[in-house]
Structures are given as C-alpha cells and as structure tokens.
C-alpha beads as a LAMMPS data file, in Angstrom:
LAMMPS data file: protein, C-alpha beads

156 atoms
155 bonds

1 atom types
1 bond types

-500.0 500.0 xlo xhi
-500.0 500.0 ylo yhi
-500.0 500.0 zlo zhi

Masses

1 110.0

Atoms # bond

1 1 1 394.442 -470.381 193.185
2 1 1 395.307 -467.247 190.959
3 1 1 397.661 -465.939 193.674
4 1 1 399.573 -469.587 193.803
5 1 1 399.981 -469.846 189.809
6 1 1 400.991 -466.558 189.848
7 1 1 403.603 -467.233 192.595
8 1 1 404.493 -470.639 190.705
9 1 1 404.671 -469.069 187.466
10 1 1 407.365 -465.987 189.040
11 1 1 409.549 -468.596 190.791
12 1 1 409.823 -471.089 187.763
13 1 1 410.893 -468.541 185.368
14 1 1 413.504 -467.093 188.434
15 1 1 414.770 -470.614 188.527
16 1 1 414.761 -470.906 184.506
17 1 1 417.207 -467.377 185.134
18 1 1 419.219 -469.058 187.145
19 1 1 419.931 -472.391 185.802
20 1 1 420.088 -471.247 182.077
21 1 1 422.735 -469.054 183.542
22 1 1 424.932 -471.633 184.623
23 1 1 424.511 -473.769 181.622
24 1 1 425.678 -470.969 179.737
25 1 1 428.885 -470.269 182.110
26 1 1 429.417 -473.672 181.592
27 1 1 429.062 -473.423 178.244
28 1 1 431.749 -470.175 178.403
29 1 1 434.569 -472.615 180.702
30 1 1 434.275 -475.185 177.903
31 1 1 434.565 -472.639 175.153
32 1 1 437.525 -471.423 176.865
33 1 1 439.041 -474.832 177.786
34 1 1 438.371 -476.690 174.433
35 1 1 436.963 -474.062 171.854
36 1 1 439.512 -475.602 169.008
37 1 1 437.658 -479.226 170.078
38 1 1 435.268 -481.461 168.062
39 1 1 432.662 -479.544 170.445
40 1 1 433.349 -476.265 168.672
41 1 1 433.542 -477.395 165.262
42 1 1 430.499 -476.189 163.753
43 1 1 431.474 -472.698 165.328
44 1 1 434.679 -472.719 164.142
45 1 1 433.601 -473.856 160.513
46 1 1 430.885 -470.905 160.143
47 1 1 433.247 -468.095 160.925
48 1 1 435.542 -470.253 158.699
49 1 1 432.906 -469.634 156.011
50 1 1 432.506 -466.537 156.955
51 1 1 435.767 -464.689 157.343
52 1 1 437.812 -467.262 154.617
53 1 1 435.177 -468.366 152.567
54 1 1 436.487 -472.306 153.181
55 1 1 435.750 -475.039 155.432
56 1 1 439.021 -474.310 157.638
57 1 1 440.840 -471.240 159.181
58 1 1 444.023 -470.674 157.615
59 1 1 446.744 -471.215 160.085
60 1 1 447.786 -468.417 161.890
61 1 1 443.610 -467.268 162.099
62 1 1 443.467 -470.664 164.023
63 1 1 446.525 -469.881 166.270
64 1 1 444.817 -466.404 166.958
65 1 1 441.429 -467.858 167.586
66 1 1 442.382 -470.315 169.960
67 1 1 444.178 -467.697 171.883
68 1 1 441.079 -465.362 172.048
69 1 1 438.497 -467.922 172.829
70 1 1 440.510 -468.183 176.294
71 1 1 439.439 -464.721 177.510
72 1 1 436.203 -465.079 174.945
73 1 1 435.177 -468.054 176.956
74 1 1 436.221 -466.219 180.494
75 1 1 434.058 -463.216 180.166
76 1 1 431.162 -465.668 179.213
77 1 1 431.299 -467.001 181.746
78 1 1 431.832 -464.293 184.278
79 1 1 429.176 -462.330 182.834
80 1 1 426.588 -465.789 183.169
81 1 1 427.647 -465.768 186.415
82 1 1 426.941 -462.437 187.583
83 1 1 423.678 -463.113 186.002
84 1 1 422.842 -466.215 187.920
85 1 1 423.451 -464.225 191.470
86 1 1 421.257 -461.622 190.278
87 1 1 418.904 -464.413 189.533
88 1 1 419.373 -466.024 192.533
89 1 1 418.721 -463.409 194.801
90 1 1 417.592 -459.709 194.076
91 1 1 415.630 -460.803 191.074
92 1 1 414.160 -463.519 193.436
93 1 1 413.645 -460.431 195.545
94 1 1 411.630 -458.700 192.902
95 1 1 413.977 -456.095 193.170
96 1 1 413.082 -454.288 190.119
97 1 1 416.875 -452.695 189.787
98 1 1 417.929 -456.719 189.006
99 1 1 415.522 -456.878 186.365
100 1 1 417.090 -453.711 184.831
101 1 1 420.160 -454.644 185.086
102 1 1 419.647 -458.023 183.273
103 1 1 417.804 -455.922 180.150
104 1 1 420.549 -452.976 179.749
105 1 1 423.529 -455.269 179.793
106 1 1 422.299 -457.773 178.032
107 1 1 420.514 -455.633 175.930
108 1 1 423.906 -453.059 175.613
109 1 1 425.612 -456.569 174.225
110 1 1 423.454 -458.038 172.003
111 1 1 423.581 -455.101 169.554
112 1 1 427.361 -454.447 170.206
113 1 1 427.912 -458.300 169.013
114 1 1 425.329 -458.423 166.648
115 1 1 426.008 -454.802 164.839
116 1 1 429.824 -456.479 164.302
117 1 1 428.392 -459.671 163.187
118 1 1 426.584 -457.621 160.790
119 1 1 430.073 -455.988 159.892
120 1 1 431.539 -458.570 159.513
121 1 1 428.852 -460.900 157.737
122 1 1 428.675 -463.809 160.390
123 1 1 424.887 -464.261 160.150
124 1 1 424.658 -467.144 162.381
125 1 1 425.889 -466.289 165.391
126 1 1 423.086 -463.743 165.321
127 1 1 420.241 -465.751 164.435
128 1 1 421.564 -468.802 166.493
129 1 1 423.522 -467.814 169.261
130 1 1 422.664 -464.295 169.989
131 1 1 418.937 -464.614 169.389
132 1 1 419.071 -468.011 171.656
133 1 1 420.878 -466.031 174.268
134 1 1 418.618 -463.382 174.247
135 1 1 415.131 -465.371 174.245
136 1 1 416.430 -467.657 177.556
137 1 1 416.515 -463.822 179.062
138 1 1 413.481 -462.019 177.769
139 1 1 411.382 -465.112 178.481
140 1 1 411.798 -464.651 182.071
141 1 1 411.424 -461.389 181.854
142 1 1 408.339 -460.574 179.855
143 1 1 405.935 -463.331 182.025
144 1 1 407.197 -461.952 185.562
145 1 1 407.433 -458.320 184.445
146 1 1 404.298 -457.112 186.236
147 1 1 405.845 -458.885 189.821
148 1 1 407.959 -456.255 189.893
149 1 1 405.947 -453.142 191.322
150 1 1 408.076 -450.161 191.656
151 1 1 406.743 -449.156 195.544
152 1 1 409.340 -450.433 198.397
153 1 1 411.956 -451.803 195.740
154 1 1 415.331 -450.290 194.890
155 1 1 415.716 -448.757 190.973
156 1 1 418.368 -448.529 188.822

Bonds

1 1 1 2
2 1 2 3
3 1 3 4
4 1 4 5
5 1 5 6
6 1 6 7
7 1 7 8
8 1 8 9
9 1 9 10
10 1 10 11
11 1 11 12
12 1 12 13
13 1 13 14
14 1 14 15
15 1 15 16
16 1 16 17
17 1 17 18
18 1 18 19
19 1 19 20
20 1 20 21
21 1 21 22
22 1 22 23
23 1 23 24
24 1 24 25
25 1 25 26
26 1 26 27
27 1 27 28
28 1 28 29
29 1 29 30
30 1 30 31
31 1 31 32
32 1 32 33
33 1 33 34
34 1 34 35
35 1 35 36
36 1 36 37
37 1 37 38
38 1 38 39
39 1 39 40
40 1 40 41
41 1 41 42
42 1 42 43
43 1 43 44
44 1 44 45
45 1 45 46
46 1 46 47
47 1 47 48
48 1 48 49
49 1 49 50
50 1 50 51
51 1 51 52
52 1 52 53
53 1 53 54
54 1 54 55
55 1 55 56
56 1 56 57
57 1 57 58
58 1 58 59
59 1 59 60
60 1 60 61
61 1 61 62
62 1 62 63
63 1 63 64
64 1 64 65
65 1 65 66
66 1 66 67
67 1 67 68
68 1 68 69
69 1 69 70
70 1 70 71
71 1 71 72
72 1 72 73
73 1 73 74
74 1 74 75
75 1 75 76
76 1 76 77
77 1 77 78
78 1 78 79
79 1 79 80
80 1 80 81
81 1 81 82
82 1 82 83
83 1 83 84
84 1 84 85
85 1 85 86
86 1 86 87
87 1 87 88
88 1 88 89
89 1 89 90
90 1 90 91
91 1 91 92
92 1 92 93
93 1 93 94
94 1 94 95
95 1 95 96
96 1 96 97
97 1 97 98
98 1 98 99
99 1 99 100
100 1 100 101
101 1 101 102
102 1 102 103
103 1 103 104
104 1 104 105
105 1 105 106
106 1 106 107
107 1 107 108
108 1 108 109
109 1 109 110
110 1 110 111
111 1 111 112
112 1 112 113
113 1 113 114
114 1 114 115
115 1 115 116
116 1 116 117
117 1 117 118
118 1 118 119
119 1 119 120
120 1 120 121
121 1 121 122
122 1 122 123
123 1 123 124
124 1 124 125
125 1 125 126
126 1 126 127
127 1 127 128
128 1 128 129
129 1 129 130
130 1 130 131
131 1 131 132
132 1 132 133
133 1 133 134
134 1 134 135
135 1 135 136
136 1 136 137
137 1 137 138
138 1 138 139
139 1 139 140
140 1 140 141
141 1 141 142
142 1 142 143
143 1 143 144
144 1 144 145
145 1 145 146
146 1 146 147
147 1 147 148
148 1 148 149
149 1 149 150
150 1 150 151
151 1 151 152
152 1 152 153
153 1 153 154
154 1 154 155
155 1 155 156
C-alpha cells in the first residue's frame, strides 16, 4: 500500500505540473489578447497605484502597456508551455534534469521580476502573483523530490 500512495501521490502532483501549466498559458494568451479588459482591471489599477499614484494610467502609459502586455502575455505563455511538456513527459519520467530545469528557470525569474518589483515598489505582484506562481511549482516539487534518484537518470 506504501508503494501505491507513493506512486499516487508522484503522479497527482505531475498532473497538478501539468495542468496548472496550461491554466497559466492560458492565463498568458488572455493577458496578451485582452490585458486592457475588465479581466485585467485590478492589475492594471495596482501598477496604476503604483507607478502614478491614481486609480488610472495616464494616457500614453496605457497606450505603452497595452502594447507590451502583447509580447508580456506571449512569453507567458511560451514559457507555461515549455513547462507543461516537461511536465508531461521527462518529469513524468523522473528524469531528474526536468526537475532542475523547472527550479533554475523558474527560480532565475522569480528574483529577476521580483528584485524589479522591489525597484520599482509594485508589492503585489510579488506577494500575489509571483509567490502564487511560485508555490503551484515548488508544491510539486518538494512532495516528489525524493522520486527522483540520481542512478540511471540524465542531470543537468
């Protein structure tokens, strides 16, 4: 019965990988798609707050952002991807290089975007978004950690 959990317990949290993942590619298409939208709003009003100290962009900020949140919203979504095929299969796999490479480049952009949050005094994408972003990953990661044994499997 151990052996089953254990098996259970390593291909829920694979599965968890992968389908977070998606949801948060989808989540990247829409931001690129509609990120000026009612579905952005509260996003849009914090770094509002943040860079302009009011409840709306000025202007031309708002021209700018809506141009950015194109490729913004592109590279989320190519990077949630990547990370669901990694998911899918070489994690699956217990290939321990897949399980590296989720932790470096996840790990190589959550203190890239949260040092310039920090810059730049938007708080909440750190303790909302990036911190949410980050615990989907390390969830998976910390409770099948010990699947991964380093005999037979390619490193990083």
């Amino acid at each position: 019965m151990g052996n089953h959990f254990k098996h259970t317990n390593f291909f829920f949290w694979q599965k968890w990988l992968v389908y977070t993942s998606l949801l948060f590619a989808l989540s990247g298409i829409l931001f690129a798609c509609f990120g000026r939208s009612f579905l952005f709003q509260p996003y849009e009003k914090m770094l509002a707050a943040a860079m302009w100290n009011g409840a709306e962009m000025p202007k031309d900020a708002a021209l700018l952002s809506a141009f950015v949140y194109g490729p913004f919203g592109g590279t989320i979504a190519c990077c949630y991807i990547l990370l669901a095929f990694i998911a899918h299969h070489p994690f699956k796999e217990k290939q321990s290089w897949s399980r590296n490479a989720i932790i470096i480049g996840f790990g190589v952009w959550v203190v890239i975007d949260s040092l310039t949050c920090l810059y730049f005094k938007v708080y909440p994408q750190i303790y909302i978004i990036n911190a949410f972003s980050i615990l989907t990953k390390a969830l998976p990661i910390i409770f099948t950690w010990k699947e991964f044994s380093r005999e037979g499997k390619t490193r990083l």
